[in-house]
N, C-alpha and C positions, 0 to 999 in steps of 0.2 A: 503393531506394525513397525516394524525395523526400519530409524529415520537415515540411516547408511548403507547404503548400497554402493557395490562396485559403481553404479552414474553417480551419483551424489562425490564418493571419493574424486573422482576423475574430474566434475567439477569443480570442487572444491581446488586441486591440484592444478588446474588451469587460471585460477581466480576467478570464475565466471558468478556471478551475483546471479541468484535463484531461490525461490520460493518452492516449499514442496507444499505441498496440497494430495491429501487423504477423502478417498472418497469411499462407496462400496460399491466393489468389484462385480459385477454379475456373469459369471463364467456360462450362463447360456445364452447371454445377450447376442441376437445374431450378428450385430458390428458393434464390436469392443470398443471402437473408438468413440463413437455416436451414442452411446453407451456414458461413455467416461465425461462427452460435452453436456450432455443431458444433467449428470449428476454434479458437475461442478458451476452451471449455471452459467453456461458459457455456449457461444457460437461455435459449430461443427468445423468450421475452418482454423481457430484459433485454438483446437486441440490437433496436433500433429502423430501421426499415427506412425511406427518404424518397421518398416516390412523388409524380409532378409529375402533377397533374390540372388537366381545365378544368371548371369551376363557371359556367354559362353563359357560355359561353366565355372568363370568362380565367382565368387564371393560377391557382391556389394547391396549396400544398404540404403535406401530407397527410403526418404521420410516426406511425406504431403499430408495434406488437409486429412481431416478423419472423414470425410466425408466424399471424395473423391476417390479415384480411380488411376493406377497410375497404369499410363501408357509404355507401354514394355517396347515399343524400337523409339520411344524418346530415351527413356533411361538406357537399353543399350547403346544410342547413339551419344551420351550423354560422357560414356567412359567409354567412347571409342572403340563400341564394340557391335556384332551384326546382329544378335537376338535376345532376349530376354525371357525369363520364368520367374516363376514363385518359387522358393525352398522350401523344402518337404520340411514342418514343422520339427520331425527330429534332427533333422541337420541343421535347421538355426537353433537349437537348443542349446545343441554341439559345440556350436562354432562360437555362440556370444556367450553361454553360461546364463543366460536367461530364460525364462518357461515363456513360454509364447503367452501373448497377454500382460507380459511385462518387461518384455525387450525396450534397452533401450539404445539410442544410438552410442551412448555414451558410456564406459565402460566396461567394453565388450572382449570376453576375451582373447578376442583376436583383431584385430585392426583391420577392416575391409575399407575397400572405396565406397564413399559416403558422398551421397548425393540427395538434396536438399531442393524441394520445388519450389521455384522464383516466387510461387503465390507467398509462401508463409510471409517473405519480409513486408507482405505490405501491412502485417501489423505491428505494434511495437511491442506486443507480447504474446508468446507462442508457450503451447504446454506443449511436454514430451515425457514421454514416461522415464518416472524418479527410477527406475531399474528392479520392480517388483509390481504385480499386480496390485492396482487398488490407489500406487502412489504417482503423481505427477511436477514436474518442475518446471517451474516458471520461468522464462528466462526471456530475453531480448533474442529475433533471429538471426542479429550480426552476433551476436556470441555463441548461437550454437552452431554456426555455420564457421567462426573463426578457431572455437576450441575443438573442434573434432579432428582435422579442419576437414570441412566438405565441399566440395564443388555444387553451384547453382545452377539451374535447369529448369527448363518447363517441362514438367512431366506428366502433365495433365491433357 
């Protein structure tokens, strides 16, 4: 498993202090995230999950608990916008250079509005995925919310 990925460069390139953590992947796990807590021996809310949405139609990136649910007229109200959806898995492929299951908010090839649900900061450590399936990184949620940077929201 490749411990560089376009997230890890991008942290790295922010100064953001992070941990990566390897786990195994289960690509027919029915929620990846829940998935990913289970295997790192961790609470479902303290892995954060990065779902690529469109917000009248463009772009933005939606990161909450793995175990929640994001509420689509908070997050389009969140960037100031009237509706919300999910992206068709080939278009967040597209757009961040990541295979779904491995996105992560963080160096993506294209820079969307990123929004960050208020729950995560109330721990003082949040995973997110290291930028490939299987890998995760550890990080404080004032840093991934200041290096991306992303606006905070209850999206839940």
């Amino acid at each position: 498993m490749a411990k560089a990925t376009p997230a890890t460069r991008a942290l790295d390139k922010a100064g953001v202090a992070y941990e990566l953590h390897a786990y195994d992947y289960d690509p027919d796990a029915p929620r990846v995230g829940l998935q990913a807590a289970e295997s790192l021996g961790v609470a479902p809310d303290q892995v954060l999950k990065t779902l690529m949405t469109l917000v009248d139609g463009k772009p933005v990136c939606a990161v909450l608990a793995s175990d929640q649910e994001v509420a689509m007229k908070k997050l389009a109200a969140a960037v100031g916008g009237k509706s919300a959806q999910m992206m068709k898995p080939a278009d967040a492929e597209r757009i961040t250079g990541y295979r779904v299951g491995g996105v992560s908010p963080f160096g993506q090839k294209r820079q969307v509005p990123t929004v960050v649900d208020q729950a995560a900061l109330a721990h003082a450590k949040v995973f997110v995925n290291g930028g490939q399936r299987g890998l995760q990184a550890l990080l404080s949620p004032a840093d991934l919310v200041a290096a991306l940077p992303a606006k905070v929201a209850s999206l839940t």
